[in-house]
MARRONU-495756 format. One record per residue (C-alpha): residue number from 1; residue in three letters; chain; x, y, z. Coordinates in steps of 0.02 Angstrom, whole numbers. Layout:
BEGIN
<pt NUM Ala A <X Y Z>>
...
! end
This chain:
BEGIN
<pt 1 Unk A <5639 4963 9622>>
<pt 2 Unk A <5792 4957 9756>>
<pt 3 Unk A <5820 4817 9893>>
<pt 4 Unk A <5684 4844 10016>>
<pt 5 Unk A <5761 4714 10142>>
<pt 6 Unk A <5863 4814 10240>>
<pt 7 Unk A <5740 4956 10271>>
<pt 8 Unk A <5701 5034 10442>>
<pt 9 Unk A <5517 5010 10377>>
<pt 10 Unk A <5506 4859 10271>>
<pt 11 Unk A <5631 4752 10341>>
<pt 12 Unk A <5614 4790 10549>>
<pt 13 Unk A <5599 4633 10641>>
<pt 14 Unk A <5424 4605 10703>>
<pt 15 Unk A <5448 4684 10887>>
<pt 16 Unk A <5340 4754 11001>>
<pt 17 Unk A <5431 4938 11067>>
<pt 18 Unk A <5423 4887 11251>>
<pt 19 Unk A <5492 4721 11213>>
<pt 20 Unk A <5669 4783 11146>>
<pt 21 Unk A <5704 4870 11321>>
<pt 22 Unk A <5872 4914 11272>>
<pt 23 Unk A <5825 5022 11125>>
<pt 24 Unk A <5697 5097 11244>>
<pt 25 Unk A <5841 5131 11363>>
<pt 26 Unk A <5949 5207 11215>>
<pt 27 Unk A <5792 5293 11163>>
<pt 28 Unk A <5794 5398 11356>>
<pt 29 Unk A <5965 5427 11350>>
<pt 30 Unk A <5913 5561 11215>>
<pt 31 Unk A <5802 5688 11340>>
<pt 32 Unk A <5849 5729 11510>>
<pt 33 Unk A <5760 5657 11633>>
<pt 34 Unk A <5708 5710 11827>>
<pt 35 Unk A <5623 5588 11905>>
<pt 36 Unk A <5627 5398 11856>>
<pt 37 Unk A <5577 5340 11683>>
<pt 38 Unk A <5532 5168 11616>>
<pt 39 Unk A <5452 5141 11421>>
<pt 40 Unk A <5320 5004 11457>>
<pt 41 Unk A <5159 4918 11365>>
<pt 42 Unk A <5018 5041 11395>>
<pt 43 Unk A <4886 4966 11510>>
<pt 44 Unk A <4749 5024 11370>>
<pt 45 Unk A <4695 4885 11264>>
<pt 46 Unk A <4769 4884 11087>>
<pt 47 Unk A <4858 5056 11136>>
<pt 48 Unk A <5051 4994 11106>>
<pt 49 Unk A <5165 5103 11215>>
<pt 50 Unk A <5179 5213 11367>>
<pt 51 Unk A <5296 5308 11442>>
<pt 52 Unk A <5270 5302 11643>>
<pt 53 Unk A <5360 5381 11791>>
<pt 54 Unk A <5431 5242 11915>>
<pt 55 Unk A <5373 5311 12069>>
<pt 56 Unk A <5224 5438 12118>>
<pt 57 Unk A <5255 5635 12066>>
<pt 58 Unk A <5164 5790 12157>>
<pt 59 Unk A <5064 5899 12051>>
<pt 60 Unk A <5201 6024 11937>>
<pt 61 Unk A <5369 5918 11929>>
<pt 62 Unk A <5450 5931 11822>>
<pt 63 Unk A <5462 5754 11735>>
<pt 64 Unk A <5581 5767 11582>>
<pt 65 Unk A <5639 5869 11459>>
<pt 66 Unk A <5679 5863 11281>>
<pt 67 Unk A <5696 5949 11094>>
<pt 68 Unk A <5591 5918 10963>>
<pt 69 Unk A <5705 5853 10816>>
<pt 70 Unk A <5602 5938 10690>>
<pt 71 Unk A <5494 6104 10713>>
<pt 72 Unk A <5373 6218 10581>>
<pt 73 Unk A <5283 6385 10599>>
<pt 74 Unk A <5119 6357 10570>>
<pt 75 Unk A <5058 6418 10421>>
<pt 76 Unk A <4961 6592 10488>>
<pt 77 Unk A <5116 6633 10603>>
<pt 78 Unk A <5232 6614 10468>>
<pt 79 Unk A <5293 6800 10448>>
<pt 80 Unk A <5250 6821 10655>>
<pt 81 Unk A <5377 6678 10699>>
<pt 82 Unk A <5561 6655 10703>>
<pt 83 Unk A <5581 6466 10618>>
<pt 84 Unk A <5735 6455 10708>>
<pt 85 Unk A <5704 6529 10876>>
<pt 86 Unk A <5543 6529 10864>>
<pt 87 Unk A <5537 6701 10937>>
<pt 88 Unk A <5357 6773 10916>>
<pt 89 Unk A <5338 6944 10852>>
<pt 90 Unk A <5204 7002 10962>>
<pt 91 Unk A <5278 6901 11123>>
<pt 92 Unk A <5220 6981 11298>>
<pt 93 Unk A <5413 6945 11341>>
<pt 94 Unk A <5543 7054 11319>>
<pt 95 Unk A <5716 6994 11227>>
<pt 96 Unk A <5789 7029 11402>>
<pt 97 Unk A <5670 6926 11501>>
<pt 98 Unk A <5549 7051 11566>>
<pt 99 Unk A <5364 7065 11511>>
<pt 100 Unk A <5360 7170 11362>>
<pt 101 Unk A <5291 7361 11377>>
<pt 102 Unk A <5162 7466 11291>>
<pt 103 Unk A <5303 7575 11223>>
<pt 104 Unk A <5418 7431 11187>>
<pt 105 Unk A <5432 7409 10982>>
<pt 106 Unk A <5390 7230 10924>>
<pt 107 Unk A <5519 7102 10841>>
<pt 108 Unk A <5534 7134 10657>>
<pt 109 Unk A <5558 6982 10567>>
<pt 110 Unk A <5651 6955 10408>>
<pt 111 Unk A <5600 6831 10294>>
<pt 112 Unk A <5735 6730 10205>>
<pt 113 Unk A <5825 6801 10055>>
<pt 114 Unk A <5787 6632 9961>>
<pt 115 Unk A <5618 6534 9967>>
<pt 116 Unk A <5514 6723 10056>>
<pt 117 Unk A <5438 6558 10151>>
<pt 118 Unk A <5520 6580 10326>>
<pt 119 Unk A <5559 6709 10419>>
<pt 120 Unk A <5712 6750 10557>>
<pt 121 Unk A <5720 6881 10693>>
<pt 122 Unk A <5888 6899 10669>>
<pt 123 Unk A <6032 6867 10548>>
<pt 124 Unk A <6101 6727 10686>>
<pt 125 Unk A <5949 6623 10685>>
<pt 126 Unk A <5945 6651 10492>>
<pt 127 Unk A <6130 6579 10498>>
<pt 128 Unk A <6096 6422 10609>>
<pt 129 Unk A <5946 6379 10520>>
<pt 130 Unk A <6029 6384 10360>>
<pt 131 Unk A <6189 6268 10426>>
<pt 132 Unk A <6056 6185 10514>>
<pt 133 Unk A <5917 6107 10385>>
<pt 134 Unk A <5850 6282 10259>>
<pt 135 Unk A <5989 6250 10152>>
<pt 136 Unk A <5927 6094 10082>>
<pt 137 Unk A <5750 6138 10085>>
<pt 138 Unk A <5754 6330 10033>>
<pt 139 Unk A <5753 6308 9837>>
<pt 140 Unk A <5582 6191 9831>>
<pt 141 Unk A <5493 6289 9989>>
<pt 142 Unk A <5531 6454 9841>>
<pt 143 Unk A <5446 6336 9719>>
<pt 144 Unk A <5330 6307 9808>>
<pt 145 Unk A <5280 6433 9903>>
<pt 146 Unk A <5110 6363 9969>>
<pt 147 Unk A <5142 6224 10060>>
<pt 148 Unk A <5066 6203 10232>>
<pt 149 Unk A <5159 6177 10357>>
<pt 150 Unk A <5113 5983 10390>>
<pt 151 Unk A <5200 5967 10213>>
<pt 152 Unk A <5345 6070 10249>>
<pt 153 Unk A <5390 5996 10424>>
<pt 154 Unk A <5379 5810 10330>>
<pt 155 Unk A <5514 5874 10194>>
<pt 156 Unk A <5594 5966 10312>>
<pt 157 Unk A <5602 5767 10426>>
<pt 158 Unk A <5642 5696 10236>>
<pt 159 Unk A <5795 5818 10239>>
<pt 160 Unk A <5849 5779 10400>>
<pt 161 Unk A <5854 5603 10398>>
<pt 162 Unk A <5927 5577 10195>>
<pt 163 Unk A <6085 5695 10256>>
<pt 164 Unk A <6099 5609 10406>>
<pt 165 Unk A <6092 5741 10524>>
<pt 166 Unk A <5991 5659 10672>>
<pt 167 Unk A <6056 5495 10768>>
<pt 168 Unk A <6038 5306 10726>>
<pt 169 Unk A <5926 5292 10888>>
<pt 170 Unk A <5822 5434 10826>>
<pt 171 Unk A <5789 5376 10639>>
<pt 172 Unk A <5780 5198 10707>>
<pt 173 Unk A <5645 5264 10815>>
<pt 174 Unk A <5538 5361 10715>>
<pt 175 Unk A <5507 5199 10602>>
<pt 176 Unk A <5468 5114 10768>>
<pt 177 Unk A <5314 5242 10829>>
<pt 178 Unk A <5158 5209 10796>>
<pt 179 Unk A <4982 5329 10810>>
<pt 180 Unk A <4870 5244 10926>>
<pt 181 Unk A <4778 5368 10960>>
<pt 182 Unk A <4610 5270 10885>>
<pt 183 Unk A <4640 5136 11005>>
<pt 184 Unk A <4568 5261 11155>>
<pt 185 Unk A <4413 5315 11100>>
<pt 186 Unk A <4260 5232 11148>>
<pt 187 Unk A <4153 5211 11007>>
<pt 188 Unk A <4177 5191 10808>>
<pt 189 Unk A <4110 5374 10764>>
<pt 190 Unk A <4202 5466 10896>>
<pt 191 Unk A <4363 5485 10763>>
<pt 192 Unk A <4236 5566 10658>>
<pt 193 Unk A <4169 5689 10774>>
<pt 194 Unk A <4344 5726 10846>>
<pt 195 Unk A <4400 5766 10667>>
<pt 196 Unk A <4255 5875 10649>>
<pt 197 Unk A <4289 5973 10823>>
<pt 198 Unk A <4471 6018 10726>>
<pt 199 Unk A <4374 6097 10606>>
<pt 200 Unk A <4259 6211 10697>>
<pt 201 Unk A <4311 6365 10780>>
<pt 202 Unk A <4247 6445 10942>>
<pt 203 Unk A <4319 6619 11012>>
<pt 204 Unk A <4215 6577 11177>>
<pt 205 Unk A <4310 6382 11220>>
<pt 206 Unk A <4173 6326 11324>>
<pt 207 Unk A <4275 6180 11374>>
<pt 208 Unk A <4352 6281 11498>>
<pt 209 Unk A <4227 6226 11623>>
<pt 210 Unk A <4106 6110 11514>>
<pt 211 Unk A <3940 6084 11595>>
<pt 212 Unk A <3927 5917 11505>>
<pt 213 Unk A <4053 5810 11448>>
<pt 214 Unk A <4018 5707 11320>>
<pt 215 Unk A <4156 5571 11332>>
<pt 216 Unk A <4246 5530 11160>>
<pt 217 Unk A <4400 5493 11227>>
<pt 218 Unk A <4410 5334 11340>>
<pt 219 Unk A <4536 5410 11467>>
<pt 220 Unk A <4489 5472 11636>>
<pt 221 Unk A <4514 5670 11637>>
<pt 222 Unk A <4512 5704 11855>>
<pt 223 Unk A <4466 5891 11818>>
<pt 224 Unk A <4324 5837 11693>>
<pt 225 Unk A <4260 5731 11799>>
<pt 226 Unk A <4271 5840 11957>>
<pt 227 Unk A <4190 5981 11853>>
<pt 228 Unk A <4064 5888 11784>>
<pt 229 Unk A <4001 5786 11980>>
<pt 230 Unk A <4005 5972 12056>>
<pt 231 Unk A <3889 6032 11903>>
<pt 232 Unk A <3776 5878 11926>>
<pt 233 Unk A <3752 5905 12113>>
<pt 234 Unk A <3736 6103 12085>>
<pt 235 Unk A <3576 6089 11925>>
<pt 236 Unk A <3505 5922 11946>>
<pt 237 Unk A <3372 5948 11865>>
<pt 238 Unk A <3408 6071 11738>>
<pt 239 Unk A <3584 6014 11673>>
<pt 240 Unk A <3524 5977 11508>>
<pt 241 Unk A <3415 6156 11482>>
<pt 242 Unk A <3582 6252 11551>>
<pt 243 Unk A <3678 6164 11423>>
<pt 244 Unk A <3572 6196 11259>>
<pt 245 Unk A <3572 6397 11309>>
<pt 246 Unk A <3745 6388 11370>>
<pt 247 Unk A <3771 6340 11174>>
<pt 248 Unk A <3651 6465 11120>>
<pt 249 Unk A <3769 6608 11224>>
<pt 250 Unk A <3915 6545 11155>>
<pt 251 Unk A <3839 6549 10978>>
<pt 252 Unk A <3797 6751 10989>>
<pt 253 Unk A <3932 6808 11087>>
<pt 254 Unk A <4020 6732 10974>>
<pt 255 Unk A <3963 6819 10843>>
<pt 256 Unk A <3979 6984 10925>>
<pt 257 Unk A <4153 6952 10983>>
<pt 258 Unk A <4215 6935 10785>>
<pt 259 Unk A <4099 7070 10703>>
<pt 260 Unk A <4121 7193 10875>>
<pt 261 Unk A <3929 7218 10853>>
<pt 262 Unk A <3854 7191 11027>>
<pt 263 Unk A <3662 7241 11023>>
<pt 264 Unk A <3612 7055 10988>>
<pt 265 Unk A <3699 6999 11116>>
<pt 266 Unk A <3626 7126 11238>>
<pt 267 Unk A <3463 7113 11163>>
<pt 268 Unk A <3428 6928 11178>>
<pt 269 Unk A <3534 6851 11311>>
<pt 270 Unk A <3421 6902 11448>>
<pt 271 Unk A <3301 6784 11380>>
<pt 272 Unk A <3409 6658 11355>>
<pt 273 Unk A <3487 6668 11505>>
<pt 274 Unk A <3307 6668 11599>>
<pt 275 Unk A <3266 6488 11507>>
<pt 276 Unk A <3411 6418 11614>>
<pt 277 Unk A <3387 6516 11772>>
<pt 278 Unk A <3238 6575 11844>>
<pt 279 Unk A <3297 6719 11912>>
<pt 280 Unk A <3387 6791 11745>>
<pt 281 Unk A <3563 6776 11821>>
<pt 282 Unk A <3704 6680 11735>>
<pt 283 Unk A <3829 6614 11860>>
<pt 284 Unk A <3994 6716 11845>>
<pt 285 Unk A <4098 6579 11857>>
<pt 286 Unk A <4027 6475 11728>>
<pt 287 Unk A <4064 6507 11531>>
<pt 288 Unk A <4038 6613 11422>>
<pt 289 Unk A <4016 6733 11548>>
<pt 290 Unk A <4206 6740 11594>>
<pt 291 Unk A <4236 6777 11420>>
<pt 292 Unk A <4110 6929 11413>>
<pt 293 Unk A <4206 7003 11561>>
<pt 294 Unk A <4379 6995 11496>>
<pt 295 Unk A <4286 7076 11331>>
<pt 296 Unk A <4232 7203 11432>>
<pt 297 Unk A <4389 7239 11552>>
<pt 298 Unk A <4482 7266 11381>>
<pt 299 Unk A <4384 7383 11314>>
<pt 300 Unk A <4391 7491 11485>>
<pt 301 Unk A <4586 7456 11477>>
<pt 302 Unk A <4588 7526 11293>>
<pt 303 Unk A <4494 7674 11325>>
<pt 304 Unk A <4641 7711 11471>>
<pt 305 Unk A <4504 7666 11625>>
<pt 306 Unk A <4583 7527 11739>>
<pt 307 Unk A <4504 7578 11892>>
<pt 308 Unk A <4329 7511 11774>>
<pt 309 Unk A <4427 7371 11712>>
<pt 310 Unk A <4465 7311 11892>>
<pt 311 Unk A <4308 7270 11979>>
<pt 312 Unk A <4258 7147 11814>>
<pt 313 Unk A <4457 7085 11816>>
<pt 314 Unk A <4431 7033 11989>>
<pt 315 Unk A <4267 6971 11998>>
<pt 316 Unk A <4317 6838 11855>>
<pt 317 Unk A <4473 6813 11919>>
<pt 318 Unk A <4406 6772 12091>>
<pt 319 Unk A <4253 6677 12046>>
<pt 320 Unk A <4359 6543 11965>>
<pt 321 Unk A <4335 6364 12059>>
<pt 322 Unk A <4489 6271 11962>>
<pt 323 Unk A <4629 6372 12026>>
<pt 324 Unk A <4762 6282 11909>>
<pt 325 Unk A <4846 6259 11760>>
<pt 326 Unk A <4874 6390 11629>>
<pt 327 Unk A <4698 6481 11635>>
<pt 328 Unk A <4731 6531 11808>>
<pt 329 Unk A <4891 6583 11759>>
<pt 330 Unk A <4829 6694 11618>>
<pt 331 Unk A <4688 6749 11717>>
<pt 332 Unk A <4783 6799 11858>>
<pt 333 Unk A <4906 6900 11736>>
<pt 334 Unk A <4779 7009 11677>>
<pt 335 Unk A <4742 7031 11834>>
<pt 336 Unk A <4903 7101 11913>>
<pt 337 Unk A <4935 7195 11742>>
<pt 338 Unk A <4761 7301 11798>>
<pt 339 Unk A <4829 7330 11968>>
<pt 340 Unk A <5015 7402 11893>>
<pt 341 Unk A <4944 7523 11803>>
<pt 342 Unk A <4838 7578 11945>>
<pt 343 Unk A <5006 7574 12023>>
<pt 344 Unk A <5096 7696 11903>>
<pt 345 Unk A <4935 7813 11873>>
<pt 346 Unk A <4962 8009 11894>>
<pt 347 Unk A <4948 8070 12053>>
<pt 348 Unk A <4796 8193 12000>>
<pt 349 Unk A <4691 7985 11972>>
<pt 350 Unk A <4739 7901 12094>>
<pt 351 Unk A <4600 7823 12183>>
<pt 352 Unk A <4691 7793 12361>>
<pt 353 Unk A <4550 7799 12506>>
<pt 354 Unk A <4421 7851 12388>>
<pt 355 Unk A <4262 7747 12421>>
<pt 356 Unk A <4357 7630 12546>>
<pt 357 Unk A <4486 7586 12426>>
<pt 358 Unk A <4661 7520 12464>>
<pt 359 Unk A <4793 7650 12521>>
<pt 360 Unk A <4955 7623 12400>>
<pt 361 Unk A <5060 7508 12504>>
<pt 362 Unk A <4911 7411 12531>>
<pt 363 Unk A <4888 7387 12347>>
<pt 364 Unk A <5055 7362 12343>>
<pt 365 Unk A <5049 7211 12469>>
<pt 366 Unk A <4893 7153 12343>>
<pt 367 Unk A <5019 7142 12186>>
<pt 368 Unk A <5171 7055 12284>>
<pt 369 Unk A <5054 6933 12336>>
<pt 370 Unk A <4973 6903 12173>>
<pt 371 Unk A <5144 6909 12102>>
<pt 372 Unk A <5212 6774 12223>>
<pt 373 Unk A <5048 6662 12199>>
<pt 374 Unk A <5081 6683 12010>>
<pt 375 Unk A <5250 6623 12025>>
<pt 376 Unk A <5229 6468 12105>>
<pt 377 Unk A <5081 6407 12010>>
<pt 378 Unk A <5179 6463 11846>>
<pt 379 Unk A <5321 6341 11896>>
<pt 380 Unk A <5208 6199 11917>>
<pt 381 Unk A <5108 6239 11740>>
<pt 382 Unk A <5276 6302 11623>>
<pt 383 Unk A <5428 6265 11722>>
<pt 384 Unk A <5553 6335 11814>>
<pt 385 Unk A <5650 6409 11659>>
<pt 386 Unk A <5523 6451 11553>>
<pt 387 Unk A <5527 6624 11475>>
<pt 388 Unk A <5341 6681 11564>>
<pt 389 Unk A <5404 6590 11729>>
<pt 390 Unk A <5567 6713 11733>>
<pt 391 Unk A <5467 6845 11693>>
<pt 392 Unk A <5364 6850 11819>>
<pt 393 Unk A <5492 6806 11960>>
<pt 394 Unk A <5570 6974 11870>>
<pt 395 Unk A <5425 7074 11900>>
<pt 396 Unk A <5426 7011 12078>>
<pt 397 Unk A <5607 7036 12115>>
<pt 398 Unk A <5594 7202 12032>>
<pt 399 Unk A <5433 7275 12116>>
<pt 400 Unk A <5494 7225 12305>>
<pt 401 Unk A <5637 7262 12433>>
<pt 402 Unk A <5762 7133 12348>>
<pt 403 Unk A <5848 7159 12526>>
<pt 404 Unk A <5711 7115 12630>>
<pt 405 Unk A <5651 6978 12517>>
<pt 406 Unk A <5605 6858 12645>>
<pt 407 Unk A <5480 6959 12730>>
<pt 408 Unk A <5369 6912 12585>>
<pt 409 Unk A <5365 6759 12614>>
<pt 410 Unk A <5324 6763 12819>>
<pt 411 Unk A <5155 6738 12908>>
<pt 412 Unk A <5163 6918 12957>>
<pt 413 Unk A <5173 6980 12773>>
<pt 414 Unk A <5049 6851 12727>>
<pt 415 Unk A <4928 6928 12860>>
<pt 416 Unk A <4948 7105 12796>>
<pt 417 Unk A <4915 7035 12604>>
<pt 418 Unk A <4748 6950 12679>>
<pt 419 Unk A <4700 7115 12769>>
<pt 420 Unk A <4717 7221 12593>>
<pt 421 Unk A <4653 7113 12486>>
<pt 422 Unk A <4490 7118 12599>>
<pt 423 Unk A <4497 7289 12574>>
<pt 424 Unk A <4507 7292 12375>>
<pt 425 Unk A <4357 7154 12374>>
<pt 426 Unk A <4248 7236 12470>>
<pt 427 Unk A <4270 7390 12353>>
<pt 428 Unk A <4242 7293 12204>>
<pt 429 Unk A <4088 7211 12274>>
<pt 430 Unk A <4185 7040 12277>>
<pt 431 Unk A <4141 6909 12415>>
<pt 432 Unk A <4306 6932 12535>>
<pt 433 Unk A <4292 6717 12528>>
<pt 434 Unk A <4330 6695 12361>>
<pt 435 Unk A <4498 6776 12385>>
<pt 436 Unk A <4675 6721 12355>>
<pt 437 Unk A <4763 6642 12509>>
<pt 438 Unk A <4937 6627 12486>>
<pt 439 Unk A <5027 6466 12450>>
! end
């Protein structure tokens, strides 16, 4: 066996990370940082080291940013997903920024000459990848051809760090990390349960808005905890019933969701539901009803019906009490997709004035706002430059008076959005209160 000594692993002095605050310094010097940045001892017992902002950060800044040094398509995505680009096949964005259209053809992706293993959405990203790393990996990934992608992202690191293709700092670091990840949960069997949860899969994710939270992890979650007080105060009493037939919901719409059979669902969830509430209705707002209602906006969006689709896209849109974070982002998507196509209907279906709905500007003043709203919670949630973030400023831009830009974002504008959007809610049967107000 070779001389061990001088190993990164073997032979690293015996030094805590936070204590060698100049490799920690050359360590940020590779990501690019926008506020402050300091690599410290983690104030968690036992849990090594943190990275921590110097000074206090609203909600959506943008904090750093940096490149993985090694990336792999997982292993069900393999012939969806560019492993250079990482381009996705079936992406709602457009190669020129916009959100992708019905009519628009997919990406098709080539897979590599070689190995058959990875796949490329283009001969460039076949070319970087194989100047980049494929070249020394391509002849055992076609040996192998089964390898999961936790294996092929380690020989792909292997790879990378015998040629020498990374930085000192970086392979100097990578010895240095360590998982700590056991060191914040609370009790001894809570690794074991949390490697169970990785096996089991839900289509309904009831942690959404959990009605209980069991806590495994010994990390104060605000939004959790916020959910959980308001759903304490809300069923005293009956937290614990709503939460067994919340899981018995889950468990059949579940089912019906995979095997598109819906009479047991229909059949006993009145029941169910009547165990938890007295008066047999499920709150809108609270899972898996949310799900049921995008299930049932798609199918009226399938069968070319978005004026049905709308009243059930709004209503779960609007009855949503965590207004953040990349739910509301996707929820209020669908929900300005409904209203475009409204938008672009044939004159002979359009609904304008029918039944007290909006006339078309004033739908129109409903999807600028929603637009705008979208917008600046996107930044906050993806950033600035991300793809979906563009996209939707592109929509914007593209769906208003680019010259008269500004007016969209005045108190009279924001006025006229209020006074429509009481319009469309009190056609859908939506409480006018639970609307959007603008940011």
């Amino acid at each position: 066996m070779g001389d061990t000594s001088k190993s990164p692993i073997v032979g690293a002095p015996k030094i805590e990370f936070y204590d060698d605050q100049e490799f920690c310094a050359n360590l940020l010097m590779t990501i690019t940082e926008t506020v402050p940045l300091r690599i410290l001892r983690s104030e968690t017992s036992g849990a090594g080291t943190g990275l921590f902002v110097t000074e206090d950060v609203e909600y959506g800044t943008e904090i750093y940013r940096s490149e993985p040094q090694v990336m792999c398509v997982d292993d069900d995505k393999k012939a969806l997903v560019c492993d250079h680009c990482f381009a996705f096949a079936n992406s709602v964005l457009h190669s020129d920024g916009r959100f992708r259209r019905q009519e628009d053809p997919g990406l098709t992706m080539m897979a590599c000459n070689g190995c058959k293993v990875t796949f490329y959405c283009s001969k460039a990203c076949q070319k970087k990848a194989w100047r980049k790393h494929h070249k020394y990996e391509c002849a055992l990934l076609g040996q192998y051809t089964e390898l999961t992608a936790l294996t092929r992202v380690l020989y792909r690191l292997i790879e990378i760090h015998k040629h020498k293709l990374t930085s000192n700092n970086f392979r100097a670091s990578m010895f240095k990390l360590q998982n700590n990840f056991i060191q914040h949960l609370k009790s001894a069997n809570a690794k074991s349960i949390w490697d169970a949860s990785e096996h089991a899969t839900l289509v309904t994710k009831t942690t959404l808005d959990p009605i209980r939270v069991v806590d495994l992890y010994g990390m104060v979650c605000t939004r959790c905890e916020s959910q959980k007080q308001v759903y304490l105060k809300r069923f005293p009493e009956s937290i614990e019933q709503i939460a067994i037939n919340q899981g018995r919901l889950v468990k059949i719409l579940n089912g019906a969701l995979v095997s598109d059979e819906w009479d047991d669902f229909y059949v006993n969830s009145p029941a169910i539901i009547k165990q938890a509430f007295s008066d047999g209705k499920w709150p809108e707002y609270l899972q898996p009803w949310p799900t049921l209602q995008a299930k049932q906006a798609s199918l009226h969006e399938k069968a070319g019906c978005p004026l049905e689709a709308l009243p059930i896209t709004l209503r779960r849109c609007l009855t949503m009490e965590w207004r953040f974070g990349d739910v509301w982002v996707k929820t209020l998507s669908d929900l300005t997709q409904v209203l475009a196509v409204i938008l672009t209907l044939p004159r002979k279906d359009q609904p304008y004035g029918n039944s007290g709905f909006p006339t078309e500007p004033e739908l129109w003043d409903v999807l600028h706002g929603y637009l705008q709203e979208m917008y600046v919670i996107s930044k906050k949630v993806y950033g600035l430059n991300a793809g979906f973030t563009k996209a939707i400023h592109k929509w914007y831009l593209e769906s208003t008076d680019c010259e008269n830009l500004a007016f969209f974002r005045t108190a009279v504008f924001a006025e006229r959005f209020r006074f429509a959007q009481s319009k469309l809610l009190l056609w859908a049967g939506v409480d006018r209160h639970r609307g959007i107000t603008l940011s």
